[in-house]
RODO-2510 file (C-alpha; in nm, 4 decimals, decimal comma):
residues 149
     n   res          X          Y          Z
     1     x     4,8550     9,5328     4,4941
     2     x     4,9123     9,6703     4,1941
     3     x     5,2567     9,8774     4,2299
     4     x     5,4137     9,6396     4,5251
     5     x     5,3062     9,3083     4,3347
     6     x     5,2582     9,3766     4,0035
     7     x     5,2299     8,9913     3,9319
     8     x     4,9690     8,9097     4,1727
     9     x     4,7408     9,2083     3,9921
    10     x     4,7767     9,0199     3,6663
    11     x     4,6487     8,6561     3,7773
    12     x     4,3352     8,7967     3,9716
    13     x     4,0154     8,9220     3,7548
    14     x     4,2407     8,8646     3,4581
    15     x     4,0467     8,5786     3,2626
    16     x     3,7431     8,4213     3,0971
    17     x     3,6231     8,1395     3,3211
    18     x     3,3382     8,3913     3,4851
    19     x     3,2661     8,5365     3,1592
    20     x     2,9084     8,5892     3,1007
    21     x     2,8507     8,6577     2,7694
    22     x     3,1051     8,3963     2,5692
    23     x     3,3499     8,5892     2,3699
    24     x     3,2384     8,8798     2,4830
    25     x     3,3938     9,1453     2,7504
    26     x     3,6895     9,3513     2,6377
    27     x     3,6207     9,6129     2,8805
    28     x     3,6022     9,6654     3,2351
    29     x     3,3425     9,8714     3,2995
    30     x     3,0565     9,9939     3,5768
    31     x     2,7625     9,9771     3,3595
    32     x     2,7745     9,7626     3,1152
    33     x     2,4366     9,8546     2,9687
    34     x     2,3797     9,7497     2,6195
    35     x     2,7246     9,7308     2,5050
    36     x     2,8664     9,3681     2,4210
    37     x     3,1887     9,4608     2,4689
    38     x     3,1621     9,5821     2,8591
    39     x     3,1941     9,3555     3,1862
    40     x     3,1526     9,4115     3,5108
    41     x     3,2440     9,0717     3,6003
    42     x     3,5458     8,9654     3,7706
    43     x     3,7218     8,7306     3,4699
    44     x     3,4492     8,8112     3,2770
    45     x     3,6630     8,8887     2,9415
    46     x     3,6226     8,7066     2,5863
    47     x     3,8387     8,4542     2,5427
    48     x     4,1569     8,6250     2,3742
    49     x     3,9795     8,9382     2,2384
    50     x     4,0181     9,1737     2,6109
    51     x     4,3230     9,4173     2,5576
    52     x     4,6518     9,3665     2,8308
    53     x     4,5833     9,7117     3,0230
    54     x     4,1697     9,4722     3,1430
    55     x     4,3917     9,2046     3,2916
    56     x     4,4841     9,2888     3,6166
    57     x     4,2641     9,2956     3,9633
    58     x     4,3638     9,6787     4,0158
    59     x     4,2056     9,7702     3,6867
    60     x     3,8447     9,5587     3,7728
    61     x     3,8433     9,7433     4,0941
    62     x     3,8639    10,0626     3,9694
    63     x     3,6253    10,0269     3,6067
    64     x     3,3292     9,8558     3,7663
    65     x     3,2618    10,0837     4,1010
    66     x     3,3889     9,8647     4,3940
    67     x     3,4927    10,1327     4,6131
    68     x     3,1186    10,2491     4,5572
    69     x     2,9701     9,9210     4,6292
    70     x     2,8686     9,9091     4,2878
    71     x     2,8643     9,5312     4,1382
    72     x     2,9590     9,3277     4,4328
    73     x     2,9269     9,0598     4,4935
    74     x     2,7426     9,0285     4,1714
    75     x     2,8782     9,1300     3,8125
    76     x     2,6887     9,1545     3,5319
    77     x     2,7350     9,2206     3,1530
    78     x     2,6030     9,4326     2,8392
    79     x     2,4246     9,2636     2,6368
    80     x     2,2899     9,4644     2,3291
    81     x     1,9751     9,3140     2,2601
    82     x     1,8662     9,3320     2,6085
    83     x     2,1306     9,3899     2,8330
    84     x     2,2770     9,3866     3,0948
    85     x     2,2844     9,0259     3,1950
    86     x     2,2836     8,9809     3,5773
    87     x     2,5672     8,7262     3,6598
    88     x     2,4077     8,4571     3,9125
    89     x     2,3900     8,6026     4,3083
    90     x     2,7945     8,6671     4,4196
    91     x     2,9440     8,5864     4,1065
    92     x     3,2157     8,8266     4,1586
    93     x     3,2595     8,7165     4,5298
    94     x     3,3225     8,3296     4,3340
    95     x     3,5209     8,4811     4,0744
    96     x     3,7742     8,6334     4,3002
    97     x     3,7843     8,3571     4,4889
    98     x     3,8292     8,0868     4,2349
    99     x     4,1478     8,3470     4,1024
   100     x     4,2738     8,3632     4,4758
   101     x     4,2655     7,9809     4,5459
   102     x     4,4944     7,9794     4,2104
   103     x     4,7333     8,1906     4,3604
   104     x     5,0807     8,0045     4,4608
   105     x     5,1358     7,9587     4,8060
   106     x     5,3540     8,2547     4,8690
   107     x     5,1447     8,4481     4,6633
   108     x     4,8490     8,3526     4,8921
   109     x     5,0186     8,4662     5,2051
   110     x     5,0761     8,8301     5,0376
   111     x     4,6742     8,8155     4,9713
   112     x     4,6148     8,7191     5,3100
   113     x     4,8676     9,0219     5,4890
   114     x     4,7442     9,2742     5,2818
   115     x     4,3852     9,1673     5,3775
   116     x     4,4999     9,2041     5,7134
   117     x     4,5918     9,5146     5,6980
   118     x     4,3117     9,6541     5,5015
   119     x     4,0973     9,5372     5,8284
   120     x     3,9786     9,8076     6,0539
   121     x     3,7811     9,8064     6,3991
   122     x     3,8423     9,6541     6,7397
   123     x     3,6960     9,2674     6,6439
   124     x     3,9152     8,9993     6,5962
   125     x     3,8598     8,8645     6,2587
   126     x     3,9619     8,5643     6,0539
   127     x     4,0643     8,4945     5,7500
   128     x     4,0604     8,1055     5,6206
   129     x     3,8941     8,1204     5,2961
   130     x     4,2465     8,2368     5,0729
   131     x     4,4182     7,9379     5,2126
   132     x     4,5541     7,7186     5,3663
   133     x     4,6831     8,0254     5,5749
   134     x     4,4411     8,2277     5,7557
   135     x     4,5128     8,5576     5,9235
   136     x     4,3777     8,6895     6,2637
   137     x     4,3852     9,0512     6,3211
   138     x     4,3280     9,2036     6,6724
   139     x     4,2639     9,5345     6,7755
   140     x     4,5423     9,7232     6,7868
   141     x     4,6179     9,6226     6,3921
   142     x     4,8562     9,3259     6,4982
   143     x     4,8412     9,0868     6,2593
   144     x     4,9780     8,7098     6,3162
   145     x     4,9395     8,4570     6,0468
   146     x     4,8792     8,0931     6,0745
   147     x     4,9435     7,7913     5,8379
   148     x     4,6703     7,5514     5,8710
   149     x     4,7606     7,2050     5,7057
***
């Protein structure tokens, strides 16, 4: 998502309405320990204070250890007193979501086919929770997409 649709990358995980520590969270990052200024939350970045290179989905991904299973589908945050603080159980899961149901409609249909083809294995499997769109992959990787109104 990030080189084919640049503008979809900025309006997921790119906000403060997960944030767990207010005005905190400048930095993505995996282990957010005892530093303030580290999130591992999906739009879990102070209000105004994050730099432009945190707010995009592609950079989340990639700081906090997804493609280790590492913070999903709950974030957390540094905290220095005590840290980390433990976001509530699949507060990234929400997160993402909440971004993704913000999403235009075209942009939502994007979401859903490259879901689709992300999807391996020989079940059928659906996809209604981006939209009003959902997505039903087969087998053989065929992908045919539905709008549900």
């Amino acid at each position: 998502m990030e080189i084919s649709h640049p503008n979809i990358d900025g309006k997921v995980c790119s906000g403060n309405h997960a944030a767990l520590q207010a005005s905190q969270g400048t930095t993505y990052h995996e282990k957010p320990h005892q530093t303030d200024n580290n999130t591992a939350q999906c739009s879990g970045l102070g209000s105004g204070s994050a730099g432009a290179d945190q707010k995009f989905l592609s950079k989340f991904v990639s700081a906090v250890g997804l493609s280790e299973n590492k913070n999903w589908p709950t974030g957390q945050a540094g905290k220095s007193s005590s840290g980390p603080v433990v976001g509530a159980p699949n507060s990234n899961a929400n997160a993402v979501a909440k971004d993704l149901v913000a999403l235009n409609r075209d942009e939502k249909t994007i979401v859903a086919g490259l879901l689709a083809k992300t999807i391996e294995g020989g079940e059928v499997v659906e996809i209604r929770a981006v939209s009003a769109t959902s997505v039903m992959v087969n087998s053989s990787g065929y992908a045919e997409s539905h709008h549900m109104m």
